[in-house]
C-alpha positions as a printed Julia matrix, in Angstrom:
124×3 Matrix{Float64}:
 85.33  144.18  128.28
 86.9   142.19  130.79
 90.4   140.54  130.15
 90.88  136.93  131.26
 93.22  138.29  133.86
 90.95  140.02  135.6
 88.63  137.33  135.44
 91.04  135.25  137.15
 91.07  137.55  139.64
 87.35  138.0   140.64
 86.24  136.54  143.59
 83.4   134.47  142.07
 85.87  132.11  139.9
 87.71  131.28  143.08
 84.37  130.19  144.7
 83.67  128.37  141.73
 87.05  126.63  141.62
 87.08  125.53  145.28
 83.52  124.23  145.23
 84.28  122.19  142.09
 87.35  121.11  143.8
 84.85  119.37  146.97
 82.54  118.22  144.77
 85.37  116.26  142.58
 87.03  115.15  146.21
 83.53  113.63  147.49
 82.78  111.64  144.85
 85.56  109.17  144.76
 84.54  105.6   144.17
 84.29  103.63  147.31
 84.34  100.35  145.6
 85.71   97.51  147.95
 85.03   99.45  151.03
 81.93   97.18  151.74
 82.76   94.47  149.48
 81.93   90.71  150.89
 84.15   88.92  148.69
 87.5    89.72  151.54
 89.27   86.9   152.6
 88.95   86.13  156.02
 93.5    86.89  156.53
 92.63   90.15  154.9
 89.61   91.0   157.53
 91.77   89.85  160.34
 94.78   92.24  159.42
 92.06   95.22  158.74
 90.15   94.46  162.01
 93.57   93.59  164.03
 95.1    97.07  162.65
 92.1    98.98  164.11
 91.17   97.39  166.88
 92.63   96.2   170.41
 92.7    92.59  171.97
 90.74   92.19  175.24
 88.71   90.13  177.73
 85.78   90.7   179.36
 85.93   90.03  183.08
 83.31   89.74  185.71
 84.32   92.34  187.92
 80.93   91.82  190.05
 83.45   90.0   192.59
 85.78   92.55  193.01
 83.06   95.05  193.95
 79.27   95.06  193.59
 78.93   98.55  192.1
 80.91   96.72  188.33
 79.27   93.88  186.07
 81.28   93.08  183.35
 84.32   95.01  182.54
 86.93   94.68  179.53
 91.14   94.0   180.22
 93.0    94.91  177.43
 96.01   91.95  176.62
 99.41   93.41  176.36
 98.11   96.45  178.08
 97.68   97.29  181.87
 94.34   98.95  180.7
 90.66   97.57  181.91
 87.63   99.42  180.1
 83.79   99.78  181.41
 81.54  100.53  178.49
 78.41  101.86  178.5
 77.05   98.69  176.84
 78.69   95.17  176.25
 76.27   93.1   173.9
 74.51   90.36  175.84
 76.17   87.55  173.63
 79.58   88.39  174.74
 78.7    88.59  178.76
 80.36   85.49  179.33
 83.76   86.14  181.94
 86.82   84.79  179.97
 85.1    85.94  176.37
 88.04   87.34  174.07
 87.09   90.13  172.2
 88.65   92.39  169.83
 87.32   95.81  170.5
 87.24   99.16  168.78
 86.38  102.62  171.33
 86.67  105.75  172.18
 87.18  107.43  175.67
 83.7   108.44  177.11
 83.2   111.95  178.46
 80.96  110.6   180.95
 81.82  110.78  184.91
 83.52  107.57  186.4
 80.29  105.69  187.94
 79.61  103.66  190.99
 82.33  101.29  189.53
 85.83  102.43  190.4
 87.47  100.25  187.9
 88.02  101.07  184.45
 87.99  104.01  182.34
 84.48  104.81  180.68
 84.8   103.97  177.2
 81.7   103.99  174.11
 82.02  100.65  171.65
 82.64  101.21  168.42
 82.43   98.11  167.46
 83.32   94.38  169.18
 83.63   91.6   167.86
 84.61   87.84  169.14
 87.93   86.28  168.92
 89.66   82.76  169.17
């Protein structure tokens, strides 16, 4: 008859234990997460906390080979994304804009570092 020392022991209840333990982890509630009832200071201070000022610039000028490109404010950074949205292809648009670094070569377009949106959104 096994003792509840060795059962403590045995490989099984420590499989047991650690799968209970991600199950119990992944079910948290998520409640407010999506919920539409923010105020519009506390989406600003979410968005502003995750996300980067910019403009988007016509760069077409500069060299034929770039459309539109984004300049990040307070930074010496300018960004070329695969994709801008149509709406916000307007030179002088502020933007506030969430990314991440592209593995993608540098194009035709020597300006700006290849970036993939995350998400964009417009800004006063």
């Amino acid at each position: 008859m096994k003792t509840i020392h060795s059962f403590l022991r045995s490989t099984p209840f420590w499989y047991f234990l650690l799968f209970s333990f991600f199950i119990l982890n992944s079910c948290k509630n998520n409640k407010g997460l999506n919920d539409n009832s923010t105020s519009d200071a506390n989406e600003t201070t979410e968005m502003s906390a995750n996300m980067k000022m910019g403009i988007v610039i016509d760069y077409s000028e500069k060299s034929t080979d770039c459309g539109f490109l984004i300049e990040l404010e307070n930074e010496d950074v300018v960004l070329q994304a695969l994709k801008i949205p149509d709406e916000l292809m307007k030179d002088g648009t502020k933007v506030w804009i969430d990314y991440t670094l592209s593995r993608r070569q540098q194009g035709p377009c020597i300006y700006g570092k290849p970036i993939i949106i995350n998400d964009i959104k417009t800004r006063e």
